[in-house]
C-alpha positions in Angstrom: 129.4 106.5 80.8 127.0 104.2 78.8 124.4 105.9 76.8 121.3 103.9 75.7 122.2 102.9 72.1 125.3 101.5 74.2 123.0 98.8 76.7 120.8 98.2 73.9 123.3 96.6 71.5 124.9 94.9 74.4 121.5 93.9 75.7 120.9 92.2 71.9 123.7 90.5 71.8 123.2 89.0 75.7 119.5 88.9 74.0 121.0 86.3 71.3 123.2 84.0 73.3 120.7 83.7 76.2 117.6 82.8 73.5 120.0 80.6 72.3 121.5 78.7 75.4 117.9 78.7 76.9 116.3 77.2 73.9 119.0 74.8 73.2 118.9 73.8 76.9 114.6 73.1 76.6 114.8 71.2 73.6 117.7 69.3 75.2 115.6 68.2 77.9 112.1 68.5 77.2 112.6 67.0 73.1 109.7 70.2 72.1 110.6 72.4 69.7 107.8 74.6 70.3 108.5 74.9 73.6 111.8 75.4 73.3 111.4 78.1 70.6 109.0 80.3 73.0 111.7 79.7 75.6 114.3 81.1 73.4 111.9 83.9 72.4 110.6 85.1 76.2 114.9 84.6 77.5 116.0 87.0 74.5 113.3 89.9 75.4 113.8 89.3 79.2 117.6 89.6 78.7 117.2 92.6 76.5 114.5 94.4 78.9 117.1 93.7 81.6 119.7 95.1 80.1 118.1 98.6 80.0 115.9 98.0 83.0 118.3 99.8 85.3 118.1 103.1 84.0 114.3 103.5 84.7 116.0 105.3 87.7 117.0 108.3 85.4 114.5 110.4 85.2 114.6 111.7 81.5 115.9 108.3 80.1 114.6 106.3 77.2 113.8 103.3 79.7 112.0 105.5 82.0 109.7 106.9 79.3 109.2 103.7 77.9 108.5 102.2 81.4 106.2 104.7 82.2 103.6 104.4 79.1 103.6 100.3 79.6 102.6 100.6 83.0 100.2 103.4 82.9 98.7 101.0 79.7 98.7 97.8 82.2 97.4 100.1 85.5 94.1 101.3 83.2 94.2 97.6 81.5 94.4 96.1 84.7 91.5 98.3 86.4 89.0 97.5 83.6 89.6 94.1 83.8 89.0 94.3 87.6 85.4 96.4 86.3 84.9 94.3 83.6 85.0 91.0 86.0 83.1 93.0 88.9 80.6 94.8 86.8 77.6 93.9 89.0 78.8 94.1 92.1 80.1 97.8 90.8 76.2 98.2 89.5 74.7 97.5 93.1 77.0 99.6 95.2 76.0 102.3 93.2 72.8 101.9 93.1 72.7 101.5 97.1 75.1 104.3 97.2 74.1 106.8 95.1 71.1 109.0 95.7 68.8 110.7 92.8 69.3 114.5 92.4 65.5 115.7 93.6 64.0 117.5 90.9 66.8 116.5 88.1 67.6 113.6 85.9 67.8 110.0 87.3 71.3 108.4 86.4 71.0 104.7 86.2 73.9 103.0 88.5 75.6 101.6 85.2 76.3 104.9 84.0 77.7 105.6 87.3 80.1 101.9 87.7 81.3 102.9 84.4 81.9 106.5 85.4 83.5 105.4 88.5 85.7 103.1 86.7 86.9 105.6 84.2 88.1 107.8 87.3 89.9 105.1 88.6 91.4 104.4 85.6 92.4 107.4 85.1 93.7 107.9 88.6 95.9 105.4 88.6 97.3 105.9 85.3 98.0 109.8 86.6 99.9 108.1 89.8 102.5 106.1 87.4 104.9 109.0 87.4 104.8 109.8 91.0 105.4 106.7 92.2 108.3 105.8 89.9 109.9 109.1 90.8 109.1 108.4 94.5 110.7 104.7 93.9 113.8 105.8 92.5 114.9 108.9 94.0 118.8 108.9 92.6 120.5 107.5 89.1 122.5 104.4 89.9 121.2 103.8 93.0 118.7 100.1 94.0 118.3 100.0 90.6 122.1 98.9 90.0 122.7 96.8 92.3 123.4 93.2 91.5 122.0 91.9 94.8 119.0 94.0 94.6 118.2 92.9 91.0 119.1 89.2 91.8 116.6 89.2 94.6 114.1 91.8 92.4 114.3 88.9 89.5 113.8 86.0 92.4 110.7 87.4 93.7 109.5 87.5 90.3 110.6 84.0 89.3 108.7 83.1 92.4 105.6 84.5 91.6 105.8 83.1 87.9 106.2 80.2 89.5 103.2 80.1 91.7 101.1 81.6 88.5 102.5 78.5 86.5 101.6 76.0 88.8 99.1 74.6 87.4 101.1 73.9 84.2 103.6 71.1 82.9 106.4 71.1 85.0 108.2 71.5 81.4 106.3 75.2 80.4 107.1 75.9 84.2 111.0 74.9 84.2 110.4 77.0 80.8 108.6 80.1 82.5 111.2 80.9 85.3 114.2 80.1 83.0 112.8 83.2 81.2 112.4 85.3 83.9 115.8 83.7 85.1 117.3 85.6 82.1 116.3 89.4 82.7 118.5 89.1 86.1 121.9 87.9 83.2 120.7 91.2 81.0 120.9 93.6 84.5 124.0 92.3 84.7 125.4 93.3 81.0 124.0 96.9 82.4 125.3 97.2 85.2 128.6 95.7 84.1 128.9 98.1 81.1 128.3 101.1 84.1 131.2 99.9 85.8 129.0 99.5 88.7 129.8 95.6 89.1 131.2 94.6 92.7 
């Protein structure tokens, strides 16, 4: 069976040829080297992260620690932006919400947005583990399956898709080529596990 240094040197060398073919195929096309370098960049890291992706499902794996500190990062990142953006709409529910101690120290609403934000923050950076272990249950199980991951990485090319919109239909061809690539480095994984069918 695999071990991690195993998918990892596999996962650089699918790394390598996808950044290569990708940006290749961009400059071919689109005639921007800048473009095409970032291309080549974004397939190698998706390829690689693929590659050791599936074994978030095991529970004391490299992957699965590694995956766990990113998104408890993004889950506090991602709820003080929400504060951050919200701030005084945060400030007046509290301060409609929240009633003075009588006889004790008034705390202005601010102090208590921000106080509620920390708890959330820290609430849903606590769930992280929970719900990982609650998503995958058993080693080699959705998280190795080649259908599963093809339609895992074509919701997400979808959504980068509708994100990108707005963009040159070149840096969008660009952006879901990337993501594109993390379904080719599953594969090296799940092909080294024997697990391809």
């Amino acid at each position: 069976m695999p071990n991690y240094p195993t998918h990892a040197r596999w996962g650089r060398v699918g790394a390598v040829l996808t950044g290569f073919a990708v940006g290749t195929g961009l400059f071919l096309v689109f005639e921007s080297p800048l473009l095409a370098g970032g291309g080549a960049f974004g397939a190698a890291a998706a390829t690689f992260v693929g590659a050791v992706f599936p074994d978030i499902d095991h529970h004391s794996s490299i992957p699965r620690r590694k995956a766990s500190r990113a998104i408890r990062l993004l889950s506090v990142l991602g709820v003080a932006s929400l504060a951050a953006l919200h701030f005084e709409s945060l400030v007046a529910v509290a301060d409609g919400t929240v009633a003075d101690p009588p006889g004790g120290p008034e705390v202005p609403p601010e102090t208590v947005a921000g106080a509620g934000t920390a708890v959330a923050a820290l609430a849903a950076a606590g769930s992280v583990d929970p719900v990982l272990g609650a998503l995958t249950r058993k080693h080699r199980g959705w998280t190795h399956s080649a259908p599963v991951m093809l339609v895992l990485t074509a919701v997400l090319a979808a959504g980068v898709g509708v994100v990108t919109r707005d963009l040159s239909v070149a840096r969008q061809i660009a952006a879901v080529a990337v993501v594109a690539t993390f379904f080719l480095g599953c594969l090296v994984h799940i092909g080294l596990d024997g697990e391809l069918r």
